[in-house]
C-alpha positions as CSV (number, residue, x, y, z in Angstrom):
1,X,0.0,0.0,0.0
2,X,1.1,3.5,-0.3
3,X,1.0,6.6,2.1
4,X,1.0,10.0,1.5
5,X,2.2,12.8,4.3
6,X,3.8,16.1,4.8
7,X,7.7,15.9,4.5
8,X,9.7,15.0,7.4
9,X,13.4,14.6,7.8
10,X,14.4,11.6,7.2
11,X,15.6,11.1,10.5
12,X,12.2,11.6,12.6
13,X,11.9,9.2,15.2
14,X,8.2,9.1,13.6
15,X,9.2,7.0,10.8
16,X,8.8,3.7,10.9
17,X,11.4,1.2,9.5
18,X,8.6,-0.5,7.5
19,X,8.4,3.0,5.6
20,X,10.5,2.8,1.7
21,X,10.2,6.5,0.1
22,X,8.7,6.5,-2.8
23,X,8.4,10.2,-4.3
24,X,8.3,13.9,-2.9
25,X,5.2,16.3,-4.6
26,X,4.9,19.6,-3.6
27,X,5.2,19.5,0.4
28,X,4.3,15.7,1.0
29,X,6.3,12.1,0.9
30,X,4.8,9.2,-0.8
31,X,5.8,6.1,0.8
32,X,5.3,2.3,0.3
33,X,4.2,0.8,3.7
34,X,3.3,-2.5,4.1
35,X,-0.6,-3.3,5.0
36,X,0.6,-4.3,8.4
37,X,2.2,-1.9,9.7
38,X,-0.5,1.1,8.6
39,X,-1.8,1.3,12.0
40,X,1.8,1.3,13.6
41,X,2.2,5.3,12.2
42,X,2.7,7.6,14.3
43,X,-0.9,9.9,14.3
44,X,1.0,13.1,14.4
45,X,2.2,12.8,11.0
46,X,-1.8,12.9,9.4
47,X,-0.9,10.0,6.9
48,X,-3.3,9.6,4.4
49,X,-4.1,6.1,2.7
50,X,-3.1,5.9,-1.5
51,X,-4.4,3.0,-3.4
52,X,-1.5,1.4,-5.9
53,X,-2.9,3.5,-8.5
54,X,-2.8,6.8,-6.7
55,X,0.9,6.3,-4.9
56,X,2.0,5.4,-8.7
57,X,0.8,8.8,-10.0
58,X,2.4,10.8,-7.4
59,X,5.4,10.8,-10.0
60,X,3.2,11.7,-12.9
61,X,1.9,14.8,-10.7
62,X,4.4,17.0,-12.3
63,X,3.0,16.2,-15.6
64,X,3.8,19.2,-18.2
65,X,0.9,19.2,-21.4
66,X,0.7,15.5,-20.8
67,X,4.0,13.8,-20.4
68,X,6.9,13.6,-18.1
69,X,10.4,13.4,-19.4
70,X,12.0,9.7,-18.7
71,X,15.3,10.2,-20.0
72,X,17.1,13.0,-19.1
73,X,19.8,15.2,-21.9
74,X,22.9,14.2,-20.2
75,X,24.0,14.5,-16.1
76,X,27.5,15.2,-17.2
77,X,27.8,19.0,-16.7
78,X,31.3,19.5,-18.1
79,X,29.3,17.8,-21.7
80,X,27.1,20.4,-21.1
81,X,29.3,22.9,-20.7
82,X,32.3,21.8,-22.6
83,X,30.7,19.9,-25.7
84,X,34.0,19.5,-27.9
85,X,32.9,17.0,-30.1
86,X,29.7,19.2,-31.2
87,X,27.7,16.1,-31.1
88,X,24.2,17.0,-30.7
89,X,23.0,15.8,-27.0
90,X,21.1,12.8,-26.0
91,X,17.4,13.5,-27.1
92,X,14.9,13.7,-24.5
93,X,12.7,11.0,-24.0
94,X,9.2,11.5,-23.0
95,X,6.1,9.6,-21.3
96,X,2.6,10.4,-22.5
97,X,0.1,10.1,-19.8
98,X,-3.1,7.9,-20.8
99,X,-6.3,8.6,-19.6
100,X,-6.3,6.4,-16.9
101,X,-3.2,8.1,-16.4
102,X,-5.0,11.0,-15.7
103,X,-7.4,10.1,-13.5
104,X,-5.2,8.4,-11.1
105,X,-2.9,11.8,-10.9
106,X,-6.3,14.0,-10.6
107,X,-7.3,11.2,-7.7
108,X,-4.1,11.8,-6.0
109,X,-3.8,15.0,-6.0
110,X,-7.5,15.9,-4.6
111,X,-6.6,13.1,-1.9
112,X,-3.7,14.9,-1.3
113,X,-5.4,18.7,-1.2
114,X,-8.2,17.3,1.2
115,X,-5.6,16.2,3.7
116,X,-4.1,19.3,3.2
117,X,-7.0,21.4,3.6
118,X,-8.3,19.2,6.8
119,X,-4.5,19.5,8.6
120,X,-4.5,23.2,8.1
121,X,-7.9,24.7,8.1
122,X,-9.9,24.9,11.0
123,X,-12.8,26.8,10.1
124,X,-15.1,24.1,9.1
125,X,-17.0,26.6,7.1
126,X,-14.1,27.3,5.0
127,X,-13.0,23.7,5.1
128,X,-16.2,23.1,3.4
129,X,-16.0,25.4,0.7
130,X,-12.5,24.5,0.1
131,X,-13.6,20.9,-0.4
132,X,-16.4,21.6,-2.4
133,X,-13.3,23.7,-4.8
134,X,-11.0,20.3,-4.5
135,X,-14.1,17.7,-5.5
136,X,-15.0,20.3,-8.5
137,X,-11.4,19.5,-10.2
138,X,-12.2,17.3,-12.7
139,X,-8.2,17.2,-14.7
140,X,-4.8,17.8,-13.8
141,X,-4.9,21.1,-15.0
142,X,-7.9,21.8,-12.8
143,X,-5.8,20.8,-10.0
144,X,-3.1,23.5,-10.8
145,X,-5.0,25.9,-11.5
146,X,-6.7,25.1,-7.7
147,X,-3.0,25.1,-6.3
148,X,-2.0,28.6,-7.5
149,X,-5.4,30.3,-6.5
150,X,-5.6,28.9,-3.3
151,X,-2.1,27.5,-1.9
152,X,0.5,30.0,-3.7
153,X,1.5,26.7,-5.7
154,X,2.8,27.5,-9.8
155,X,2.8,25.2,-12.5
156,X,3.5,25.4,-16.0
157,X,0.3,26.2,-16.8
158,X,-0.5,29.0,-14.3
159,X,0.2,32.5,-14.0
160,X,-1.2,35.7,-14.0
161,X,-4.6,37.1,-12.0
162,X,-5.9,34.3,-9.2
163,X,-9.7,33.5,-9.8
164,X,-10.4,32.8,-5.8
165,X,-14.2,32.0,-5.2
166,X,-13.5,32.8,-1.2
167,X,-10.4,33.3,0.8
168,X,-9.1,31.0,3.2
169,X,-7.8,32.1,6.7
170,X,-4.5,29.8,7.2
């Protein structure tokens, strides 16, 4: 199974042993925890429960128009920097996201915002209206788009004016 919670250095004597990290997005930890030892967690660190599908997306979260790169130019700087053979450079190598894709990334992240949102806000009228914001993202750009206006969170495709329905006291 997977579990999803707000960083922690890796040397909190919160973390379990059981606990293999999976991916980082945004200000959370995706881990891979066995079924068993769920209910060993710690309570203070708010863990959240991620089916397979949803743990997996986590690293398709950071999606840009679709894909995520798989294959990076080169980690050699000094090729970078220093290219005396004037070879061209490796060429990127991208993933294209399918729709169920997609909907497991859009599943994670409103998981991920609704733990966020009931962690940090504690007026349940805002919580509320917060959630009903969350549940009306229906893609991964909706998502963004929700991050920026409400948590201060870019992405590629955000920018400009925020289009906030209500403001949140934090």
């Amino acid at each position: 199974m997977f579990i999803v919670f707000e960083s922690v250095a890796s040397n909190d004597s919160r973390l379990i042993p059981e606990l293999e990290r999976f991916h980082n997005y945004w200000n959370y930890t995706v881990y891979k925890c066995p079924d068993s030892s769920v209910s060993a967690l710690d309570p203070s660190l708010y863990h959240c429960e991620l089916t397979d599908q949803e743990g997996r997306a986590s690293m398709l979260a950071d999606a840009i128009e679709g894909r995520v790169q798989v294959k990076p130019n080169t980690n050699q700087v000094t090729f970078v920097l220093d290219n005396p053979s004037g070879k061209p450079l490796d060429e990127k190598v991208y993933y294209y996201l399918t729709d169920e894709d997609k909907s497991n990334v859009v599943s994670f992240l409103k998981k991920l915002l609704k733990k966020h949102g009931l962690h940090h806000i504690k007026d349940p009228s805002e919580l509320s209206l917060y959630n009903q914001e969350v549940d009306s993202c229906q893609t991964h750009e909706d998502c963004n788009w929700f991050m920026y206006n409400y948590l201060d969170v870019a992405h590629w495709n955000t920018g400009g004016e925020k289009t906030k329905k209500f403001e949140i006291t934090w």
